[in-house]
TORFI-751730 format. One line per 5 residues: number of its first residue (from 1); their letters; for each residue z, y, x of N, C-alpha, C. Coordinates in Angstrom, 3 decimals, padded with zeros to 6 digits. Layout:
N
NUM> A> Z/Y/X/Z/Y/X/Z/Y/X; ...
END
This chain:
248
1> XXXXX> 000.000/-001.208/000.831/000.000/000.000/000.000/000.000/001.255/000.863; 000.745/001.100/002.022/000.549/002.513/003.001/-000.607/002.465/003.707; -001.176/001.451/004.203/-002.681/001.243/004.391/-003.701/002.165/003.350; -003.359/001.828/002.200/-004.405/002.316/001.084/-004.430/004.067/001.158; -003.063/004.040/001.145/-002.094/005.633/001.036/-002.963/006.523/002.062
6> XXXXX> -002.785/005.936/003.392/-003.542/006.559/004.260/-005.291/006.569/004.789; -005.588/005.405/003.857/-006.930/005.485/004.213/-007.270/006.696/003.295; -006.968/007.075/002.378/-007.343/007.731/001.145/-007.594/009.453/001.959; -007.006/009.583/003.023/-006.681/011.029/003.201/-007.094/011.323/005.006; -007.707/010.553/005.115/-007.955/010.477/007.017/-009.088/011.427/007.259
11> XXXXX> -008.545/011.968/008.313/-009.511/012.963/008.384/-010.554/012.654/009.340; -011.570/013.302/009.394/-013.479/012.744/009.589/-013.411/011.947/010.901; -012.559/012.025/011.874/-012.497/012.057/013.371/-011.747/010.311/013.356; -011.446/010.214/012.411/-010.653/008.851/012.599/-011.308/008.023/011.277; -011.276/006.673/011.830/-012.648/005.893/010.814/-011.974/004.739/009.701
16> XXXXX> -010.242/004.479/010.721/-009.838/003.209/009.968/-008.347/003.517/010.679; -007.487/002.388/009.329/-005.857/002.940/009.946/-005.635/001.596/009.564; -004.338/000.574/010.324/-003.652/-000.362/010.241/-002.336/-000.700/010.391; -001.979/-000.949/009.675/-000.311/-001.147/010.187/-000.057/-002.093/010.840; 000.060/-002.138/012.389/-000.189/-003.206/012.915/001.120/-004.584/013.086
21> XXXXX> 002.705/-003.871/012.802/003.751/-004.014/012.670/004.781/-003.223/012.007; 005.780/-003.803/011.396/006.886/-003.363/010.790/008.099/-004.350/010.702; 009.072/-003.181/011.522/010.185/-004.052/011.694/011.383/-002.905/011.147; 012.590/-003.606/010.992/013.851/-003.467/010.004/014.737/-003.201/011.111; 014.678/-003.540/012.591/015.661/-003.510/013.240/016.808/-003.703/013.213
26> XXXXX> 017.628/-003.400/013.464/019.347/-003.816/013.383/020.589/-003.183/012.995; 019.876/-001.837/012.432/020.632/-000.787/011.708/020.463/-001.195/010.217; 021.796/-001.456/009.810/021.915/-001.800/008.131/021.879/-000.573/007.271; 021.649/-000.802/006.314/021.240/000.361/005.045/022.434/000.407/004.385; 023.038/001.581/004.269/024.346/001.703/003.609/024.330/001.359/002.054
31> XXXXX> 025.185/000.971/001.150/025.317/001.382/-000.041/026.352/002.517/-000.159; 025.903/003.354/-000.766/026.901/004.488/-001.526/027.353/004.273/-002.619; 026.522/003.586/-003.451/027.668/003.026/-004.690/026.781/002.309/-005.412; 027.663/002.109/-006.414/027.089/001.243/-007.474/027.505/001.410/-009.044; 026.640/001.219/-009.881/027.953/001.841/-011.079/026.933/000.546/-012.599
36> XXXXX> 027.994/-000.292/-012.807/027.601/-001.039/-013.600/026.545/-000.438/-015.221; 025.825/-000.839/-015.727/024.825/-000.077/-016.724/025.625/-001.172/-018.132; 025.380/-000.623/-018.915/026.055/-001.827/-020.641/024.219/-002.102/-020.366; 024.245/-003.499/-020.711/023.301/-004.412/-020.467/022.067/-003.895/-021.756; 022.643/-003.284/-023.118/022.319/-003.396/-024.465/021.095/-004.930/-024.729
41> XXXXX> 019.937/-004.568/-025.393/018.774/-005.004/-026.060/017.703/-005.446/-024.457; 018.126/-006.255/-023.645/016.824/-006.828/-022.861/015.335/-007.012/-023.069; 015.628/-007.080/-024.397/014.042/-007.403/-024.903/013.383/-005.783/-025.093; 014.101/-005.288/-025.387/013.642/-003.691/-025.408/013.189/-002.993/-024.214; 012.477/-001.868/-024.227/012.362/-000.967/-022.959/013.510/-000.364/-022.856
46> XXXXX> 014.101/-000.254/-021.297/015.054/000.869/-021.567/015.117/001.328/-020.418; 015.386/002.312/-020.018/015.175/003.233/-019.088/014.187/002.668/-017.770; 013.168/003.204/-018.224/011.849/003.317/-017.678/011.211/001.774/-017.153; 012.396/000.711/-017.529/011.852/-000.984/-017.289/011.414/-001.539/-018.890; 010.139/-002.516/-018.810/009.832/-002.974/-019.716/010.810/-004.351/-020.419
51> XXXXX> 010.538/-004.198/-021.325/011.303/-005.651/-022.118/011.117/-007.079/-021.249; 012.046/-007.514/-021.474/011.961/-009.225/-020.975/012.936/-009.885/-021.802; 012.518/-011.165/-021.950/013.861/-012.360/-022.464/014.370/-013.410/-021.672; 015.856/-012.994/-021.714/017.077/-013.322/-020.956/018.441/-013.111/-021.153; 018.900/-013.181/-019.975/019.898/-012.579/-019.706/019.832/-011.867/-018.704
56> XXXXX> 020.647/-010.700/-018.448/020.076/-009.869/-017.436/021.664/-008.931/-016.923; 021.823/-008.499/-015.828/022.901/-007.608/-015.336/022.310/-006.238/-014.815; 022.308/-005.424/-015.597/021.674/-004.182/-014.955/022.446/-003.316/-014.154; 022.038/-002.403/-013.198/023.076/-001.275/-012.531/022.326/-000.867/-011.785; 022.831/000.088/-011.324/022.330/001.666/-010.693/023.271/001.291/-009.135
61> XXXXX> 021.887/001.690/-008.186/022.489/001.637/-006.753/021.799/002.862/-006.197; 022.447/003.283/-005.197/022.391/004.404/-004.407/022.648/004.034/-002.971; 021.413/004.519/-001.698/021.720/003.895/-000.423/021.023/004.669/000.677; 021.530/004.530/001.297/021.312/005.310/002.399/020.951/005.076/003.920; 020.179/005.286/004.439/019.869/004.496/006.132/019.584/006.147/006.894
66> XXXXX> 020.041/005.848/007.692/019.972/006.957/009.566/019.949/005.985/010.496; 018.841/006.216/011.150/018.597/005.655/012.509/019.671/006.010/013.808; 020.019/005.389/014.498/020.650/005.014/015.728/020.209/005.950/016.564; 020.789/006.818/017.555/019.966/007.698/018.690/020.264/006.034/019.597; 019.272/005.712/020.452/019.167/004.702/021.252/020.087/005.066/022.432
71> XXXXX> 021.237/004.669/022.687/021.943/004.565/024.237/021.409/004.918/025.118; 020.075/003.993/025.696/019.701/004.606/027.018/017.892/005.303/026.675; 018.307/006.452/026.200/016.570/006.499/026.074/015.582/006.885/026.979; 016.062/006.429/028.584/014.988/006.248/029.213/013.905/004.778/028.905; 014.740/004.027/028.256/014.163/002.519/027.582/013.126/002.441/027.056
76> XXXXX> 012.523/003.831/026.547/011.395/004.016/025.742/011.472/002.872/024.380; 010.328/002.420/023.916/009.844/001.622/022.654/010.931/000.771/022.458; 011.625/-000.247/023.659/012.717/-001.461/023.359/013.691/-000.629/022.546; 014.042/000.875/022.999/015.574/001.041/022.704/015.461/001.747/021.196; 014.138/002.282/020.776/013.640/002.234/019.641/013.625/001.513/018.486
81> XXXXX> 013.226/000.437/019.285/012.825/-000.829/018.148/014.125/-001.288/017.615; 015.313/-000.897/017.790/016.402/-001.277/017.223/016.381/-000.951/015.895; 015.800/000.250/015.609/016.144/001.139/014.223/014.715/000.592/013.208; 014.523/000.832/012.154/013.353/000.738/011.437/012.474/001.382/011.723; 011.346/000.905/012.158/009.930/001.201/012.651/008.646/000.634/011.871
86> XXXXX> 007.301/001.555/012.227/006.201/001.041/012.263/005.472/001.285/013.437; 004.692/000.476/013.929/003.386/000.574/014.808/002.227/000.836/013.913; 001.678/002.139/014.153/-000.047/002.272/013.000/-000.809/002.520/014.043; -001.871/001.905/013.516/-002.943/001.997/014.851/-004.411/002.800/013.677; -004.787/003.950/014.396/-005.892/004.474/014.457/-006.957/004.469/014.689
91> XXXXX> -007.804/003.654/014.359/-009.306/003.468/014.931/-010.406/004.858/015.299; -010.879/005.490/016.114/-011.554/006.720/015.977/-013.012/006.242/016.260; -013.503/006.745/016.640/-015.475/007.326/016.605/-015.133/006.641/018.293; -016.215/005.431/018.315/-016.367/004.914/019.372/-015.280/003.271/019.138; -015.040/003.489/018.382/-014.125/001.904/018.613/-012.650/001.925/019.249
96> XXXXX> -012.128/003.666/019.648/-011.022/003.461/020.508/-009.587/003.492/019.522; -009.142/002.936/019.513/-007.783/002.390/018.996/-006.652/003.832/019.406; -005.907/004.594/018.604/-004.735/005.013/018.928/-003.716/005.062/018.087; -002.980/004.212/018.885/-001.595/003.697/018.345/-000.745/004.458/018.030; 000.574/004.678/017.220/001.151/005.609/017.158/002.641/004.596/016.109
101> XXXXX> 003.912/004.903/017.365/004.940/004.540/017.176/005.957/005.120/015.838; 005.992/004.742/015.080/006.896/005.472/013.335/008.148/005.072/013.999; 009.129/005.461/013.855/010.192/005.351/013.510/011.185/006.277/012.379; 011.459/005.473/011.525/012.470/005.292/010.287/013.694/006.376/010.664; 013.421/007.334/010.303/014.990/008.023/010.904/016.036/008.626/009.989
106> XXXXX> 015.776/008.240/008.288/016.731/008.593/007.658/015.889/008.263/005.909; 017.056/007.389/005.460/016.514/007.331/003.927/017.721/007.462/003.105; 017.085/008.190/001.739/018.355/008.506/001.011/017.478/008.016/-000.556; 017.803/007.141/-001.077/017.503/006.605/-002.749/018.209/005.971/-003.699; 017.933/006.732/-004.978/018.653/005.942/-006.037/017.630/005.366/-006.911
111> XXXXX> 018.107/004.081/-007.556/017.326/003.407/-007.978/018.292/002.586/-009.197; 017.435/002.029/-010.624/018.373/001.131/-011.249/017.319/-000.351/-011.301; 018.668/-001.136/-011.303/017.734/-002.899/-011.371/018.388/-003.410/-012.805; 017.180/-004.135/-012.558/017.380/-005.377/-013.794/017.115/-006.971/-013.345; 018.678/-007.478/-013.152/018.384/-008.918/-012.598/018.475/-010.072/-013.711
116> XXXXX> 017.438/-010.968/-013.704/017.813/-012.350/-014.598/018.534/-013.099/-014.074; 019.517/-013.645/-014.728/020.466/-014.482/-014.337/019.731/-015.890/-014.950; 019.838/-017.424/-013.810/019.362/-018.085/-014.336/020.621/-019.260/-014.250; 020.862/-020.483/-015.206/021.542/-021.481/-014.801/021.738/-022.184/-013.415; 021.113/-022.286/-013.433/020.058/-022.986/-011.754/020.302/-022.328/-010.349
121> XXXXX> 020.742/-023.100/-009.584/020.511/-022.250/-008.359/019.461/-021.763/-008.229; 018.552/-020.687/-007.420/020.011/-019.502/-006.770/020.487/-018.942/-007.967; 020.528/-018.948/-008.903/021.318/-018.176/-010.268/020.609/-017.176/-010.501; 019.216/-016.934/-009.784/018.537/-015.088/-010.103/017.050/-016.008/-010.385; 016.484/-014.757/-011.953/015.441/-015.352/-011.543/014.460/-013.626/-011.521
126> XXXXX> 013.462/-013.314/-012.305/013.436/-011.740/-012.011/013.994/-010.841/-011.611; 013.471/-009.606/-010.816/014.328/-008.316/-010.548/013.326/-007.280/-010.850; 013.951/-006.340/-011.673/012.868/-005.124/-012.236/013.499/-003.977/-011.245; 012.854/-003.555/-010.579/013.526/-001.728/-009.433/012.802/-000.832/-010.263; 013.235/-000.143/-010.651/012.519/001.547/-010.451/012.920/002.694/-009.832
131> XXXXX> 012.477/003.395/-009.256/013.420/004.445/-008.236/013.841/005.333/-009.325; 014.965/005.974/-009.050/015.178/007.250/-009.819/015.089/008.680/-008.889; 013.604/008.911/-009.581/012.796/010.375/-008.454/012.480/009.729/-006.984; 011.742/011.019/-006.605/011.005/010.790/-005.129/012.081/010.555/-004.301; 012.110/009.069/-003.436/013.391/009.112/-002.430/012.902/009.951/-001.300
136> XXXXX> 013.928/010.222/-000.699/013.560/010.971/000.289/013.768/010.224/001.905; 012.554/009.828/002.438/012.270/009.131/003.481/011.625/010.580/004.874; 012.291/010.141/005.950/012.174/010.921/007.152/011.296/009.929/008.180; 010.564/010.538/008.991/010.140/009.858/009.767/009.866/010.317/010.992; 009.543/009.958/012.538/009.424/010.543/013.595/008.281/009.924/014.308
141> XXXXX> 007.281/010.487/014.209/006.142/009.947/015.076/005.836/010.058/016.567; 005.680/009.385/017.569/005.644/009.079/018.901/004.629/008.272/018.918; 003.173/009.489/019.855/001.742/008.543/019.869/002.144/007.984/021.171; 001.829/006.299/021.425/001.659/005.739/022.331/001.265/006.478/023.932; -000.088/005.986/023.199/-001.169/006.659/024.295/-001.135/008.282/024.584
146> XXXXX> -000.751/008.898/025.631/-000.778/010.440/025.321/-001.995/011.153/025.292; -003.436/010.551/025.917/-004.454/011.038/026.800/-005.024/011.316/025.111; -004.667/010.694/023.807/-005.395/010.638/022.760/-004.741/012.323/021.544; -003.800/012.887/022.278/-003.439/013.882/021.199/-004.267/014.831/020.576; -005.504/014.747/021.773/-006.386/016.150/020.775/-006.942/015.452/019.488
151> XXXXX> -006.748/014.265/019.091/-007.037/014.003/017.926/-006.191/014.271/016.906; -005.084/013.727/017.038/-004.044/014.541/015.986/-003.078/015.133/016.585; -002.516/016.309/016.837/-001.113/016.397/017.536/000.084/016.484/016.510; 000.938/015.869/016.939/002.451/015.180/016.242/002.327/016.268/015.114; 002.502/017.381/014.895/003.200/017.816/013.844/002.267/017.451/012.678
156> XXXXX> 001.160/017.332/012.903/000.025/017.361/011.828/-000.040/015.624/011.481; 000.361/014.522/012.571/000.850/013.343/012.320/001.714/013.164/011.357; 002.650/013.953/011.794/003.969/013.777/011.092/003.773/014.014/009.611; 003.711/015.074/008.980/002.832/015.621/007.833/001.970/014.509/007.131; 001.264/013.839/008.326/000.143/013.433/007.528/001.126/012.157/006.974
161> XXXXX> 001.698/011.082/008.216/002.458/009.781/007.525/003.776/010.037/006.105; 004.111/011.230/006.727/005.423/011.585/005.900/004.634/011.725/004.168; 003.518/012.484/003.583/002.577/012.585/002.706/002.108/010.980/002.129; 001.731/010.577/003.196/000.852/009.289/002.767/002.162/008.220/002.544; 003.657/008.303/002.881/004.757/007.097/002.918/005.372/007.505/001.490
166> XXXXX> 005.783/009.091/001.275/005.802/009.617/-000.600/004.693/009.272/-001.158; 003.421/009.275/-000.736/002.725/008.510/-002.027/002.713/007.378/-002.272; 003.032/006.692/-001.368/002.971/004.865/-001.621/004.537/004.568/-002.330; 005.493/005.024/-002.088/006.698/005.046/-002.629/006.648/005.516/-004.156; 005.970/007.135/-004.451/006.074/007.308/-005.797/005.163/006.327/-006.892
171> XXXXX> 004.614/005.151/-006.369/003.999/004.494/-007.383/005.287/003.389/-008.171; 006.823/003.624/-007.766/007.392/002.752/-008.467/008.892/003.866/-009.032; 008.448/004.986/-008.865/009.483/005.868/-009.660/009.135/005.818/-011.213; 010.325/006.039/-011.712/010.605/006.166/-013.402/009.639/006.924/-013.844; 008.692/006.628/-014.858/008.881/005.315/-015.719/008.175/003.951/-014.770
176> XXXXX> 007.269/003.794/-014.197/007.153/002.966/-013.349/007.695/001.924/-012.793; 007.801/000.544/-012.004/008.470/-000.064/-011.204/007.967/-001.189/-011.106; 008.683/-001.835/-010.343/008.300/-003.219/-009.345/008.936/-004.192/-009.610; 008.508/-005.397/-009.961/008.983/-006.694/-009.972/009.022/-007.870/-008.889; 010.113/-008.888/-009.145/010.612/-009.599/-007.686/010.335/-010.686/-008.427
181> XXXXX> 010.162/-011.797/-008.353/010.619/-013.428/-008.242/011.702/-013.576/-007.267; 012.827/-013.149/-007.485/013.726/-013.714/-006.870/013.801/-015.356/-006.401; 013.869/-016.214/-007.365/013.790/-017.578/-007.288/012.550/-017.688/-006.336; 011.301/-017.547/-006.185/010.547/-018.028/-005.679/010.597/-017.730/-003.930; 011.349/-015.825/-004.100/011.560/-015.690/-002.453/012.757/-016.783/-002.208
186> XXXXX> 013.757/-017.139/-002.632/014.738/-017.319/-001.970/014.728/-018.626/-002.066; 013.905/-019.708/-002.502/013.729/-021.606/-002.550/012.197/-021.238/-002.071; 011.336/-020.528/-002.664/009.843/-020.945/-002.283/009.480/-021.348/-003.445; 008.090/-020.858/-003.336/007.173/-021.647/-004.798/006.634/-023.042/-004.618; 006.406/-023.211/-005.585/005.342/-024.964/-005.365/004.171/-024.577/-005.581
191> XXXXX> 003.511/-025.359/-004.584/002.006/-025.195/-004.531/001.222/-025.212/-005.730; 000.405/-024.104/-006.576/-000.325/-024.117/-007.500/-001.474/-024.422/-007.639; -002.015/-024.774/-008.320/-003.649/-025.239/-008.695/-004.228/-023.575/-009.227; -005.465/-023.575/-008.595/-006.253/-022.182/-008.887/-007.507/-022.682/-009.886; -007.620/-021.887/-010.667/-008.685/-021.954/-011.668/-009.397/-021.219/-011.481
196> XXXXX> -010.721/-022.125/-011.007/-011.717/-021.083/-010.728/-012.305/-020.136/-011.637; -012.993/-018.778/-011.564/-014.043/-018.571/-012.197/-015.301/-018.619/-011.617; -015.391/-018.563/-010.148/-016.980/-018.995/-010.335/-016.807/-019.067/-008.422; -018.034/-019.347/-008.266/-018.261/-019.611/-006.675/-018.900/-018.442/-006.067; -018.328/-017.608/-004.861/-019.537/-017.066/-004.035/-019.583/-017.759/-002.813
201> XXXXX> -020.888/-018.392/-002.321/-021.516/-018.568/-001.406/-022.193/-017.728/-000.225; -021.670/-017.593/000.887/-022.148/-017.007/002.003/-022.579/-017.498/002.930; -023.622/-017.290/003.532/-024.176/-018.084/004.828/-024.574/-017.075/005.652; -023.970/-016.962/006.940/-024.431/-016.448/007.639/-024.966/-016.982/008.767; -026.176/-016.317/008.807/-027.304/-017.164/009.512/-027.456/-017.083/011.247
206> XXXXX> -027.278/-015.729/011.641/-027.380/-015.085/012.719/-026.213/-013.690/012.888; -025.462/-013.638/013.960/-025.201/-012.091/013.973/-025.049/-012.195/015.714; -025.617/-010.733/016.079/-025.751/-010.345/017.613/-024.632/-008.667/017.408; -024.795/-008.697/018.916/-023.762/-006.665/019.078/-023.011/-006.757/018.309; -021.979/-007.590/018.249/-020.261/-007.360/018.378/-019.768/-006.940/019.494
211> XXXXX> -018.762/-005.810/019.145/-018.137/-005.387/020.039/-016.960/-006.551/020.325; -015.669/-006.264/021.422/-014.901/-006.538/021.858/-013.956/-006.044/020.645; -013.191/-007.050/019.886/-012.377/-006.657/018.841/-011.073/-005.387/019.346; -011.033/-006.009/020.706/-009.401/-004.844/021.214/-009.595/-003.994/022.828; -011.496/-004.031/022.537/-011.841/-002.919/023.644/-011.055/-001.535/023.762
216> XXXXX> -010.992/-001.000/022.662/-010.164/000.210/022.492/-009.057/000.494/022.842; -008.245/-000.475/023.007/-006.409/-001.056/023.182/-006.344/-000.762/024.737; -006.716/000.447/025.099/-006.334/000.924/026.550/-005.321/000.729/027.543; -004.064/000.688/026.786/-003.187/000.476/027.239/-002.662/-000.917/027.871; -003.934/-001.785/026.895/-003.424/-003.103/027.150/-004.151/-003.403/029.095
221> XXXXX> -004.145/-004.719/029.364/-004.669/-005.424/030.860/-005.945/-005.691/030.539; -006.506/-005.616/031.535/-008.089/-006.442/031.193/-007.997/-007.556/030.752; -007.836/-008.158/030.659/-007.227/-009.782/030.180/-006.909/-010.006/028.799; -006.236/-009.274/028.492/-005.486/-009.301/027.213/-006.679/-008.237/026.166; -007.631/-007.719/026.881/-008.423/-006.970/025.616/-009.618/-007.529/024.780
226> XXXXX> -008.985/-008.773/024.090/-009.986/-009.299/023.638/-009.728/-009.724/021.785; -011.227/-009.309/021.521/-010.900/-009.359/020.153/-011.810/-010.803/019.636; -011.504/-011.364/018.343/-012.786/-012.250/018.206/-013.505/-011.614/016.684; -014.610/-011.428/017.124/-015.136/-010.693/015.864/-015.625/-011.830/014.296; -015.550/-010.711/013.445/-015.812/-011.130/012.253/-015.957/-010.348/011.154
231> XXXXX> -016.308/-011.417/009.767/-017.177/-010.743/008.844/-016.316/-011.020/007.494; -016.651/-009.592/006.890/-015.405/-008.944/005.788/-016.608/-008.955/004.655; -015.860/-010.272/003.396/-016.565/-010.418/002.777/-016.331/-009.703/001.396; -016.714/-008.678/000.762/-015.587/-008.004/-000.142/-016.628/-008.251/-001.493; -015.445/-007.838/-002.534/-016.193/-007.999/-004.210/-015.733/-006.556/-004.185
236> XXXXX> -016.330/-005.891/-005.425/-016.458/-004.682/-005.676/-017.055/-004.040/-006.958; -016.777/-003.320/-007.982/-017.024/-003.212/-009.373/-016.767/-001.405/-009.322; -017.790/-001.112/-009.382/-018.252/000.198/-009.755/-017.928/001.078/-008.379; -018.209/000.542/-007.433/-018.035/001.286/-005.816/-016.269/001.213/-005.482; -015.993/000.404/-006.085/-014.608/000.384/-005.617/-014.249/-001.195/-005.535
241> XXXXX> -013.524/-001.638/-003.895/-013.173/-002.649/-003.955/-011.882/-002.876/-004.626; -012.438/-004.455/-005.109/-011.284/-004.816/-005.822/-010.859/-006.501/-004.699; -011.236/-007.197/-004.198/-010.947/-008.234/-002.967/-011.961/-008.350/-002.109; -011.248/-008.751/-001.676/-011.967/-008.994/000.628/-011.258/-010.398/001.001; -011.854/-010.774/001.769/-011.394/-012.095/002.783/-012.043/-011.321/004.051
246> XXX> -011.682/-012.236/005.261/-012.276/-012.165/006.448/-012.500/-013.588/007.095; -013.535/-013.510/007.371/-013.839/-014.790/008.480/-013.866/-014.606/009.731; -013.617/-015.400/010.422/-013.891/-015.371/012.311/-015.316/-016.472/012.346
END
């Protein structure tokens, strides 16, 4: 979804964006509280979650995360990576890759849930979130590579991820929200049978001039800059994709 967020708004000089990693690090997310909700009518809508049938425990949480100043920050990226991060990588004009280090440096949100309680272990089976209003997420950008800033310099980075991380977030504020399978994250699903609707067939017959998938990745060794190329097979209904696969 922050993929989408940011492809939507990239400016002419840069061609493609990836999130190449995301990590949680080792700084826990506070709770500030909690305040139980009267359950009423489940089957009903009620504050901004749709009806379901069950049983259900609703409540309102409030939480909070600040990043860690790192101990030794001559450590660079290691002493970083403690706190919540992303790695986004930038593709520009020519194939060259620039990376650019996120780090997570302060979140503040309230939100109410709706959990199903089931007989059965684990005892949960749905979870409905909706945020209550835009949370407010901070972020600190650090480009890798330095030789690459005349393409974006930090403040206009910053701006740009901080923009594109509120829009991917406000798609589950009130009335809005997001649903969990609890049960299925926390045992796993069983393998399902897919029903087809129909077959596409691709053959590709010939392809020449592929580049080097991680020519761009400067930073990396000669050794290590190697990509294996491939072909992105997408469906699409009225100029807008709707699925992709990739092959090697």
């Amino acid at each position: 979804m922050l993929e989408d967020a940011m492809q939507a708004s990239l400016p002419k000089l840069v061609k493609g964006v990836r999130v190449a990693e995301l990590g949680q690090g080792n700084e826990s997310m506070r709770i500030l509280g909690i305040r139980w909700l009267e359950a009423g009518d489940a089957a009903e809508e009620k504050r901004g979650m749709a009806g379901e049938e069950g049983d259900f425990a609703h409540f309102e949480i409030a939480v909070a995360y600040r990043s860690r100043p790192p101990a030794h920050p001559s450590r660079g990226l290691r002493g970083r990576s403690r706190n919540a991060h992303l790695l986004i990588e930038f593709s520009t004009m020519g194939g060259i890759m620039f990376p650019v280090w996120v780090e997570v440096t302060g979140i503040l949100a309230a939100a109410r849930m709706r959990i199903q309680l089931t007989p059965n272990p684990p005892f949960l089976g749905l979870a409905t979130l909706t945020l209550l209003g835009q949370p407010k997420v901070n972020v600190s950008c650090v480009p890798i590579t330095k030789n690459f800033l005349n393409i974006m310099d930090v403040p206009v980075l910053n701006r740009f991820l901080q923009s594109s991380i509120d829009s991917a977030i406000g798609m589950y504020v009130a009335p809005r929200s997001l649903t969990l399978d609890l049960n299925a994250l926390l045992t796993g699903r069983e393998k399902m049978d897919t029903e087809a609707v129909g077959v596409v067939v691709v053959r590709v017959i010939r392809a020449a001039g592929f580049k080097d998938g991680d020519g761009g990745k400067k930073w990396l060794s000669g050794p290590m800059r190697r990509g294996d190329p491939y072909v992105t097979v997408g469906w699409g209904k009225w100029g807008k994709g709707m699925w992709s696969t990739r092959y090697a």
